[in-house]
C-alpha atoms as an extended CHARMM CRD file, in Angstrom:
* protein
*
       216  EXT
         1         1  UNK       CA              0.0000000000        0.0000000000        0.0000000000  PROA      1               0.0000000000
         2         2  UNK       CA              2.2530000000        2.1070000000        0.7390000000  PROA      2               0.0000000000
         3         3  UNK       CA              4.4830000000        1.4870000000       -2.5300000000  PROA      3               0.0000000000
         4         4  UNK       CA              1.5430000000        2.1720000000       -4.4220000000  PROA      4               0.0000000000
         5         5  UNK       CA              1.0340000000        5.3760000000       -2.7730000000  PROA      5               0.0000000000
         6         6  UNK       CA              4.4170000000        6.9430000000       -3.2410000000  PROA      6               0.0000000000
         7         7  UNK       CA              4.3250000000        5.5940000000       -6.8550000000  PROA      7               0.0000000000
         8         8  UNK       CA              1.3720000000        7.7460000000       -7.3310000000  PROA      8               0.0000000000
         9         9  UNK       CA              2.6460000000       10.5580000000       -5.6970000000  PROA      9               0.0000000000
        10        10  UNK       CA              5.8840000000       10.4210000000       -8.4890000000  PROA      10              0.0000000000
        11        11  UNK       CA              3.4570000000        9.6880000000      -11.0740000000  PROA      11              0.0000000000
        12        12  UNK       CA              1.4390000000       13.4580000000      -10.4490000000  PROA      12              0.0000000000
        13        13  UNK       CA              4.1570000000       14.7770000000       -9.7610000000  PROA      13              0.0000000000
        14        14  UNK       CA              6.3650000000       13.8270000000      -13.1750000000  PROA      14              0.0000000000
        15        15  UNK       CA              2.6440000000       14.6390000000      -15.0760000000  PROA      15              0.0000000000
        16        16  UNK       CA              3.0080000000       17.8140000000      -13.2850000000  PROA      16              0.0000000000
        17        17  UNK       CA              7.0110000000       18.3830000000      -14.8840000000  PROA      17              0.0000000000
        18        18  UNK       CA              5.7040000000       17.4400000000      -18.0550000000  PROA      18              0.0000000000
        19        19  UNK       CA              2.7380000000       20.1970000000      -17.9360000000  PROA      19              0.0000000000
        20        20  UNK       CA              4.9720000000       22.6950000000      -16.9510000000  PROA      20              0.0000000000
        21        21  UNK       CA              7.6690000000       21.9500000000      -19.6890000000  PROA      21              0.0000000000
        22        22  UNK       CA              5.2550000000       21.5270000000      -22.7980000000  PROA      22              0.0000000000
        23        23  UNK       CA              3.2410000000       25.5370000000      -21.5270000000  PROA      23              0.0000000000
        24        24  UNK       CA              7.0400000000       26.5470000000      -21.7110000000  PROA      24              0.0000000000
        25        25  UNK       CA              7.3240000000       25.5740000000      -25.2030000000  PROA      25              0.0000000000
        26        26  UNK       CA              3.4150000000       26.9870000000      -26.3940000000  PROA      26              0.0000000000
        27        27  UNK       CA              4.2120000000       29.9530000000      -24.6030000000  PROA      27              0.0000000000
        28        28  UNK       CA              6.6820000000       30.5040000000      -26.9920000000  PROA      28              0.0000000000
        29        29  UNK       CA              5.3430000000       29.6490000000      -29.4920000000  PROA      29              0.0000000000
        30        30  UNK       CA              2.2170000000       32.4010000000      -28.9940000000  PROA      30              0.0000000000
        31        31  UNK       CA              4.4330000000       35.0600000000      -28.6570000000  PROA      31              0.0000000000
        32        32  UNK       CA              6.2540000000       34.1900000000      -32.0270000000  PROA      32              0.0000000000
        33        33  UNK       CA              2.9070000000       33.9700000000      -34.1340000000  PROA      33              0.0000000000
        34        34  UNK       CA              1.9970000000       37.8230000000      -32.7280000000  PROA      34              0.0000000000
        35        35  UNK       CA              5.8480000000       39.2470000000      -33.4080000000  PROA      35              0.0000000000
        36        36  UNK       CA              5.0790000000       40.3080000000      -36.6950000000  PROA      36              0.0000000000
        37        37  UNK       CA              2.1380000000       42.8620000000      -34.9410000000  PROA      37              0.0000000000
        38        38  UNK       CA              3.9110000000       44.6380000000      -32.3270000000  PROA      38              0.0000000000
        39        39  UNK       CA              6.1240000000       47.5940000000      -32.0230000000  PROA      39              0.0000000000
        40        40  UNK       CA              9.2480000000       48.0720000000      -31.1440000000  PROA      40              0.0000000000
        41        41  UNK       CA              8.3410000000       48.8720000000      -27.8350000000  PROA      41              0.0000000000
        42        42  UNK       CA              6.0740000000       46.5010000000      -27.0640000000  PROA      42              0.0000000000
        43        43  UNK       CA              8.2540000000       43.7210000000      -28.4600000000  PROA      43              0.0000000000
        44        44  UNK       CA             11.2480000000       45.4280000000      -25.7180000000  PROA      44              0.0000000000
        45        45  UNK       CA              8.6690000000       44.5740000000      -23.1750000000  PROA      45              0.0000000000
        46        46  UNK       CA              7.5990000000       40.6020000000      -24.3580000000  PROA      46              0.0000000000
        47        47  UNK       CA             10.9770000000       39.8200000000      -24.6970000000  PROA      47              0.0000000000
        48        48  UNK       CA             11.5160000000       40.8470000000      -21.0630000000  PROA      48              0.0000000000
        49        49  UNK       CA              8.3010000000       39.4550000000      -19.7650000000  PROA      49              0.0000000000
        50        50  UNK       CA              9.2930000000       36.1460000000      -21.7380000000  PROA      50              0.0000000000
        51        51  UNK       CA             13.0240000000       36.2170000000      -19.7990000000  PROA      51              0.0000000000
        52        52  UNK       CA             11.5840000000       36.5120000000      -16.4220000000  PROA      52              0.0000000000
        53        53  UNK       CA              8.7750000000       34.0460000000      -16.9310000000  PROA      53              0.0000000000
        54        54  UNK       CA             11.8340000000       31.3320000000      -18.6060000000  PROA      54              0.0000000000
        55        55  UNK       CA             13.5230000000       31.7230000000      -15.4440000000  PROA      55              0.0000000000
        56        56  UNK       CA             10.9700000000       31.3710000000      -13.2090000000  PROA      56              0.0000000000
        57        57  UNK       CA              9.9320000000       28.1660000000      -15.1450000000  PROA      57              0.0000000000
        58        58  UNK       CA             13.2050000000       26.5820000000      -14.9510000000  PROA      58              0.0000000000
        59        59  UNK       CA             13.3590000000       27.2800000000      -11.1080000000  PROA      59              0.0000000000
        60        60  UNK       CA              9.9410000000       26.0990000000      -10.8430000000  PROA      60              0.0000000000
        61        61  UNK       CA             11.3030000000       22.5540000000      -13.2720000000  PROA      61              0.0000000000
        62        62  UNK       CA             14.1220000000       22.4290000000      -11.0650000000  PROA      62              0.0000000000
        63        63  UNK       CA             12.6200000000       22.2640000000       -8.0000000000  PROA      63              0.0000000000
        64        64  UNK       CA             10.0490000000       19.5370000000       -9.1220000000  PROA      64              0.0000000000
        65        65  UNK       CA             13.0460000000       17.0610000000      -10.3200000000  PROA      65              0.0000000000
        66        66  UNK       CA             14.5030000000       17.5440000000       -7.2030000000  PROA      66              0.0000000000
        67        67  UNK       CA             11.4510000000       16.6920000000       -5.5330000000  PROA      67              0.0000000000
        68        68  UNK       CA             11.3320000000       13.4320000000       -7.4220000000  PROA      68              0.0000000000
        69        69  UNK       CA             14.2690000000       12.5270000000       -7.1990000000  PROA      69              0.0000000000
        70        70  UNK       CA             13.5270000000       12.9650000000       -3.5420000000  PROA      70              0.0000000000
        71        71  UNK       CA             10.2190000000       11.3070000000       -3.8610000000  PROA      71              0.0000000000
        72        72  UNK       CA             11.5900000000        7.9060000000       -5.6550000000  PROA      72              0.0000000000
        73        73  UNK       CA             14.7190000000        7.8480000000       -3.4000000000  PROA      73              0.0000000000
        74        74  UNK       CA             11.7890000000        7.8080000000       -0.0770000000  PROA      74              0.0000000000
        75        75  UNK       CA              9.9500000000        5.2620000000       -2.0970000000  PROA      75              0.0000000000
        76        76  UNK       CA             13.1360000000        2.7320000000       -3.0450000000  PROA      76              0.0000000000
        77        77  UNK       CA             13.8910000000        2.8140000000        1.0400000000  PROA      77              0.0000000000
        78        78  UNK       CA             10.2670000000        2.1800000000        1.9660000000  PROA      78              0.0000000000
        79        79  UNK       CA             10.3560000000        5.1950000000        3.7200000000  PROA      79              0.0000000000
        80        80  UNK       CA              8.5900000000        8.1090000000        1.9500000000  PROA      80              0.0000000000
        81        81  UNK       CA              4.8240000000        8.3520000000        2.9240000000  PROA      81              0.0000000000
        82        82  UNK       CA              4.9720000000        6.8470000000        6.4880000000  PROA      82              0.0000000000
        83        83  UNK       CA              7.7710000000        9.0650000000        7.7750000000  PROA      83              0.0000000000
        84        84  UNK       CA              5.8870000000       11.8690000000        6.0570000000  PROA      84              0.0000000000
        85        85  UNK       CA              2.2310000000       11.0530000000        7.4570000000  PROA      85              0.0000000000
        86        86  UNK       CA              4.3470000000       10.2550000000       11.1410000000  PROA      86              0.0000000000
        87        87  UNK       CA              5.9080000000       13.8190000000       10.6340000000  PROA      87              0.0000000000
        88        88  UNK       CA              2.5760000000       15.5870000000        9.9240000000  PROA      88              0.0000000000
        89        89  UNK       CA              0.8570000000       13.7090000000       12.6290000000  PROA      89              0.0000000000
        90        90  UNK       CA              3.0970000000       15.0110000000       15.1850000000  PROA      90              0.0000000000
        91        91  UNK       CA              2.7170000000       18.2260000000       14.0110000000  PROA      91              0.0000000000
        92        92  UNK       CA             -0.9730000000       18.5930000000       14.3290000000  PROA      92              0.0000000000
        93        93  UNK       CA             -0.4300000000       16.7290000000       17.4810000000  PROA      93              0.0000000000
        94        94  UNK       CA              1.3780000000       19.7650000000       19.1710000000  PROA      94              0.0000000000
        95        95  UNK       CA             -1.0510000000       22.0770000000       17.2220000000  PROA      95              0.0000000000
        96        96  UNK       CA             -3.8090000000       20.2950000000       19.2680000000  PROA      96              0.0000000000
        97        97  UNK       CA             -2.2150000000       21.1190000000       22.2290000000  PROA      97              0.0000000000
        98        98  UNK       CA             -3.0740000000       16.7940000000       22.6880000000  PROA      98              0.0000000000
        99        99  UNK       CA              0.4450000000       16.0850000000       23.1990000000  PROA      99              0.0000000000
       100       100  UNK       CA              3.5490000000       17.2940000000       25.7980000000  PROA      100             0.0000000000
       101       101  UNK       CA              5.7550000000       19.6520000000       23.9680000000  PROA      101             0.0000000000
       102       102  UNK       CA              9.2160000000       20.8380000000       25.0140000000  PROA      102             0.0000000000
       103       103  UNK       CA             11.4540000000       23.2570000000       23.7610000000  PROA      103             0.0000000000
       104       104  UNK       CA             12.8760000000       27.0970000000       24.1440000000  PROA      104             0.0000000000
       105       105  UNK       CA             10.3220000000       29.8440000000       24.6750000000  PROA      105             0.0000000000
       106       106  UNK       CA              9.8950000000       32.7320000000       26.8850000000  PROA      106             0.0000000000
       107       107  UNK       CA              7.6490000000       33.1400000000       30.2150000000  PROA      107             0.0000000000
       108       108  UNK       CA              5.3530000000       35.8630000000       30.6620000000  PROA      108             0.0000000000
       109       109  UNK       CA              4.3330000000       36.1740000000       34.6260000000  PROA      109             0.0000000000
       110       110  UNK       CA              1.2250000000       38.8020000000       35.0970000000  PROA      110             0.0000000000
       111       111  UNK       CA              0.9560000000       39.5880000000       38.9250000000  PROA      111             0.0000000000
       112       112  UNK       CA             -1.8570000000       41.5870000000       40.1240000000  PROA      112             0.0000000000
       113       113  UNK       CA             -5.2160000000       42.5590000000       38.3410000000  PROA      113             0.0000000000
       114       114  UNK       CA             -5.7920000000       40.8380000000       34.9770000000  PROA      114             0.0000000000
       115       115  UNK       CA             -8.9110000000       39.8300000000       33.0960000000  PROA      115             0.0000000000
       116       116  UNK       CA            -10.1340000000       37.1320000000       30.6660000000  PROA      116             0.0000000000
       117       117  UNK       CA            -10.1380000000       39.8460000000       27.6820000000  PROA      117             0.0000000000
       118       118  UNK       CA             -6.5770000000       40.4350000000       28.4920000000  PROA      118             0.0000000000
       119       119  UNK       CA             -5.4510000000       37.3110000000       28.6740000000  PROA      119             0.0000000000
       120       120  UNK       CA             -7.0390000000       36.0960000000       25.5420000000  PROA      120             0.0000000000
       121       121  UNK       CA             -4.8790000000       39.0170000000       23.8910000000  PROA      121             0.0000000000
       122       122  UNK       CA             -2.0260000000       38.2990000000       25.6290000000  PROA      122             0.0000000000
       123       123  UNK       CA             -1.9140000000       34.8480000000       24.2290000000  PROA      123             0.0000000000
       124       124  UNK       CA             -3.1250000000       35.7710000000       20.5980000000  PROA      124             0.0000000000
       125       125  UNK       CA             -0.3530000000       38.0970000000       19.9380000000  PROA      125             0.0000000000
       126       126  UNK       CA              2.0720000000       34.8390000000       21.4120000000  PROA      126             0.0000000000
       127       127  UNK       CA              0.6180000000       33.2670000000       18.6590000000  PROA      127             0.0000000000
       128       128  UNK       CA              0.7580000000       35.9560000000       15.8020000000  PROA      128             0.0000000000
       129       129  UNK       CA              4.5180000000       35.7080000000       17.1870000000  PROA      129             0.0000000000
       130       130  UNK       CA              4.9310000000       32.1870000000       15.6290000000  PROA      130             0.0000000000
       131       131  UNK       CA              4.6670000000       30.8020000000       19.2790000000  PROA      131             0.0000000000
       132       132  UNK       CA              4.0940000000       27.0510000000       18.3280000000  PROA      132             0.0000000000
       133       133  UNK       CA              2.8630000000       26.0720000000       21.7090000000  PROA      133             0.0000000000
       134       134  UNK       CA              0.8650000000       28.2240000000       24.7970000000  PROA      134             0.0000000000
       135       135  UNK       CA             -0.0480000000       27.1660000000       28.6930000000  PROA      135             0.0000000000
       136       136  UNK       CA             -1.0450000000       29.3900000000       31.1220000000  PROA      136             0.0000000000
       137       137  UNK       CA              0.2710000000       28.0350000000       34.5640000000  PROA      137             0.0000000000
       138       138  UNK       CA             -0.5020000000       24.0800000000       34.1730000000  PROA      138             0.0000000000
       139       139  UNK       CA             -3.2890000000       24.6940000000       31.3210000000  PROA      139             0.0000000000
       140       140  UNK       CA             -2.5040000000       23.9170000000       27.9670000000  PROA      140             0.0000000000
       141       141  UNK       CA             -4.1980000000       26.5510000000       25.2800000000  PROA      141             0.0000000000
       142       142  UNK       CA             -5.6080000000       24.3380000000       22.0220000000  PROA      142             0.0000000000
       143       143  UNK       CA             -7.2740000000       25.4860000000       19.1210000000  PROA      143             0.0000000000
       144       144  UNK       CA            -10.6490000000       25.5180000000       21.4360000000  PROA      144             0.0000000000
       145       145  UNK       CA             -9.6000000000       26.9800000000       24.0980000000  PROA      145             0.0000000000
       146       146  UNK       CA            -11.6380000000       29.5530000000       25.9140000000  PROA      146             0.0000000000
       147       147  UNK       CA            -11.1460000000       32.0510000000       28.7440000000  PROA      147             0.0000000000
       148       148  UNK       CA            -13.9030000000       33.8520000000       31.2280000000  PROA      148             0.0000000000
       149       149  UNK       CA            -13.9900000000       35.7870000000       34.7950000000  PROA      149             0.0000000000
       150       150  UNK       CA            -13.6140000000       33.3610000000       37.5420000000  PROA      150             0.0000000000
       151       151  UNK       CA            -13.9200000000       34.0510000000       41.5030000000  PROA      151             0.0000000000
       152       152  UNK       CA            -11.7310000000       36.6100000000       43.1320000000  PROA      152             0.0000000000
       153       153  UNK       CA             -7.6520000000       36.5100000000       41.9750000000  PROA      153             0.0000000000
       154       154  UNK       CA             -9.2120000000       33.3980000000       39.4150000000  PROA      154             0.0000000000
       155       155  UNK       CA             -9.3260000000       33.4520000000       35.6720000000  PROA      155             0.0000000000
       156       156  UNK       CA            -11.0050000000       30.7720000000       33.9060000000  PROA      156             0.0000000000
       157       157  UNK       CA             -9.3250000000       28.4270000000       31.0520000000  PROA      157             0.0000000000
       158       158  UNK       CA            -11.4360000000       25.9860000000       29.5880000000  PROA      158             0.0000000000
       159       159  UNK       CA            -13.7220000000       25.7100000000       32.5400000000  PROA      159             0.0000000000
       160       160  UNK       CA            -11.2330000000       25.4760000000       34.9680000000  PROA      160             0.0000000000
       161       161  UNK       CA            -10.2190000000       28.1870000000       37.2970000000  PROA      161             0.0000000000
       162       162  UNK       CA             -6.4780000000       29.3890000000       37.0920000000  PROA      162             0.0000000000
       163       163  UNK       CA             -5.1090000000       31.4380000000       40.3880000000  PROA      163             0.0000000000
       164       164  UNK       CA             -2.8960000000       34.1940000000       40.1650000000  PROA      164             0.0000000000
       165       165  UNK       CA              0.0980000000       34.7970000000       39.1670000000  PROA      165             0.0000000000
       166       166  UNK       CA             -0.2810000000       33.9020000000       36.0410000000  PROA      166             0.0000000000
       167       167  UNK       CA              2.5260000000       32.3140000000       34.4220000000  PROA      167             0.0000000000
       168       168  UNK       CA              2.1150000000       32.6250000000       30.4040000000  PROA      168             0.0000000000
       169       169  UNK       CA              4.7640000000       30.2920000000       28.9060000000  PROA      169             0.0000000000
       170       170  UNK       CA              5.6130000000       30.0840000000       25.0580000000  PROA      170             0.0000000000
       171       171  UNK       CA              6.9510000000       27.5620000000       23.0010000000  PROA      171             0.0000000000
       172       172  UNK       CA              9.3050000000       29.2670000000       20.2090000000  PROA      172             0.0000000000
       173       173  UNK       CA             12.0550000000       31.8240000000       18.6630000000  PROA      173             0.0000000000
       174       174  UNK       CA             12.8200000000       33.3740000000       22.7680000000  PROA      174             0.0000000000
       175       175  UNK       CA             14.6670000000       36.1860000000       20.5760000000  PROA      175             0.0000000000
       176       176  UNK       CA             11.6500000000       36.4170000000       18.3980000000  PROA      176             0.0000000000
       177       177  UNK       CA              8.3580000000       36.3370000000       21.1680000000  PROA      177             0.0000000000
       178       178  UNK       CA             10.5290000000       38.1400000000       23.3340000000  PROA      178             0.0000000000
       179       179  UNK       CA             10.8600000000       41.3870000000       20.9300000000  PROA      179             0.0000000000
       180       180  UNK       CA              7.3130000000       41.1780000000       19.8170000000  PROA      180             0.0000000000
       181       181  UNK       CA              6.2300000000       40.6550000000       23.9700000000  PROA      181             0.0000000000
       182       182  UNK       CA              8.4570000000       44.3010000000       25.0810000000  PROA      182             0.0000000000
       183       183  UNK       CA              9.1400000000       45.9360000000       22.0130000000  PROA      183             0.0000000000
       184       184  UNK       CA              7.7920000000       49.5290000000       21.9660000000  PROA      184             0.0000000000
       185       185  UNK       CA              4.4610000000       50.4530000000       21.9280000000  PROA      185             0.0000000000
       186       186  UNK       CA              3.8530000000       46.5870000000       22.3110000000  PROA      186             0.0000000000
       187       187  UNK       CA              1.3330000000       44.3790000000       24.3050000000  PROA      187             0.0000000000
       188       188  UNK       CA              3.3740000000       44.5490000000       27.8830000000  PROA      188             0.0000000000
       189       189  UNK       CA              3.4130000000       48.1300000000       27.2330000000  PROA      189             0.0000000000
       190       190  UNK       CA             -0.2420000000       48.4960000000       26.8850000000  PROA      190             0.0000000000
       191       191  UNK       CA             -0.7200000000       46.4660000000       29.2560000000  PROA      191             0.0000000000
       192       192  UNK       CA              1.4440000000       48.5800000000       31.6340000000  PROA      192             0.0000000000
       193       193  UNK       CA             -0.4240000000       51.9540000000       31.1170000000  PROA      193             0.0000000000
       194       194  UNK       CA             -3.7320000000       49.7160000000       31.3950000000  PROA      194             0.0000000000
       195       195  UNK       CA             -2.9930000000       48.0170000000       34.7660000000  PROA      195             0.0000000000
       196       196  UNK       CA             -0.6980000000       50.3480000000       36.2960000000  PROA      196             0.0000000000
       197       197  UNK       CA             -0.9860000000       48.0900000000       39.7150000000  PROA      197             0.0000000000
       198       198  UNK       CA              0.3830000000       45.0150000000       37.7310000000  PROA      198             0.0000000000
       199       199  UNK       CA              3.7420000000       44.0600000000       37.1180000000  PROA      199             0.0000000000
       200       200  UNK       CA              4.0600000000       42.4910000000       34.1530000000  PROA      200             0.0000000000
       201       201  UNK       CA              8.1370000000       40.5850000000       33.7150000000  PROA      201             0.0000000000
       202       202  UNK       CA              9.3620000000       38.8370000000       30.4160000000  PROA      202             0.0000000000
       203       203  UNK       CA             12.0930000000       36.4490000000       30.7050000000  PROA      203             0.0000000000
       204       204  UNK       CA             13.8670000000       33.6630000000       28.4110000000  PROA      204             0.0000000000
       205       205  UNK       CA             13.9340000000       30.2380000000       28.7460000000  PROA      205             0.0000000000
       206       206  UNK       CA             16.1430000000       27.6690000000       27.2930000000  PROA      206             0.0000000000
       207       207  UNK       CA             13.6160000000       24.4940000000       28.3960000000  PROA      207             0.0000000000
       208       208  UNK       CA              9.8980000000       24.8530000000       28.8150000000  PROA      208             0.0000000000
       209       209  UNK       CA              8.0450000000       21.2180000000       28.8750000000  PROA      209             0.0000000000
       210       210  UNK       CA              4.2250000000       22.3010000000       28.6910000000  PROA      210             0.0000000000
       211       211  UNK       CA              1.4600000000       19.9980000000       29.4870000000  PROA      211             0.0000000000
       212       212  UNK       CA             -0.9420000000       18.0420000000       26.5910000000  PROA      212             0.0000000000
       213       213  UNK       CA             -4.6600000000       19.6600000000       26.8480000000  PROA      213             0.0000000000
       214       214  UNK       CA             -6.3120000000       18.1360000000       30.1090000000  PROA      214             0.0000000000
       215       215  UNK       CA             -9.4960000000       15.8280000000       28.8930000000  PROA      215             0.0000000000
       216       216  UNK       CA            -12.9260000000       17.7220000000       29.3260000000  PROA      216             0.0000000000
């Protein structure tokens, strides 16, 4: 099965090569029947539309023989669409928040009055950031995830209520999230002229391990 598979997958994708290489050769050959109807001018500006598009073609016809090549070398190991589908699984694992994730990130710790609205910024911009993975304290933020008031010093993730201080951790570039966290004019600095009672510290971290998404 899975033979057949990758041999598919080189199949499209050498129908794909050939495509591409025969609307190479008709593009040529409609701007040589209309030569004989332009102007100077206009035949300046073919010929230099007809360069750039060449060139982009034969990066595009590169690319796609290296990608066969790479395709039918997977497929002669018995490797190519398992590792691939393993890889991708992963990956959506960690985007579900369903799996433990560890890696470099930054920590955002909010002391003092907060609310839901807040928070829920807080954590989008992490995202916008190219954070790959969020928890506040223990609570791992999915796709789903949802935050609301909760009782006095509370907030509420996903039902649950979270005390204060509110840890904010990141999975992701530190250098990155932490520019786009204190950078000028930025979220902490909103933040700060919002809650002036709050202290809001970013800090680095070269290990975070954050928690899969607790059941329902």
């Amino acid at each position: 099965m899975r033979t057949r598979t990758g041999a598919l997958a080189v199949a499209v994708m050498a129908l794909f090569l050939g495509v591409l290489v025969v609307s190479q050769f008709r593009s040529r050959e409609a701007y040589s029947r209309t030569l004989q109807q332009e102007t100077p001018e206009q035949l300046t500006r073919l010929i230099a539309d007809l360069n750039d598009r060449n060139r982009q073609l034969r990066s595009e016809i590169f690319d796609l023989r290296l990608a066969l090549e790479l395709a039918q070398g997977s497929i002669a190991s018995g490797r190519g669409s398992l590792e691939g589908s393993e890889k991708q699984l992963a990956q959506l694992r960690v985007f579900a928040a369903r799996s433990r994730v560890t890696g470099p990130g930054i920590g955002v710790r909010v002391d003092g009055q907060f609310d839901e609205r807040a928070l829920s910024d807080l954590v989008n911009e992490l995202r916008n950031a190219g954070a790959e993975a969020i928890a506040v304290n223990e609570s791992r933020v999915g796709p789903r995830t949802w935050f609301g008031p909760g009782s006095s010093g509370t907030l509420v993730v996903d039902g649950r209520e979270v005390r204060g201080p509110w840890m904010v951790r990141a999975i992701g570039d530190p250098d990155v999230l932490y520019v786009a966290m204190t950078r000028t004019g930025g979220i902490v600095g909103q933040f700060e002229l919002i809650y002036q009672r709050t202290r809001f510290t970013v800090g680095r971290e070269t290990t975070l391990d954050l928690p899969a998404v607790s059941p329902p």
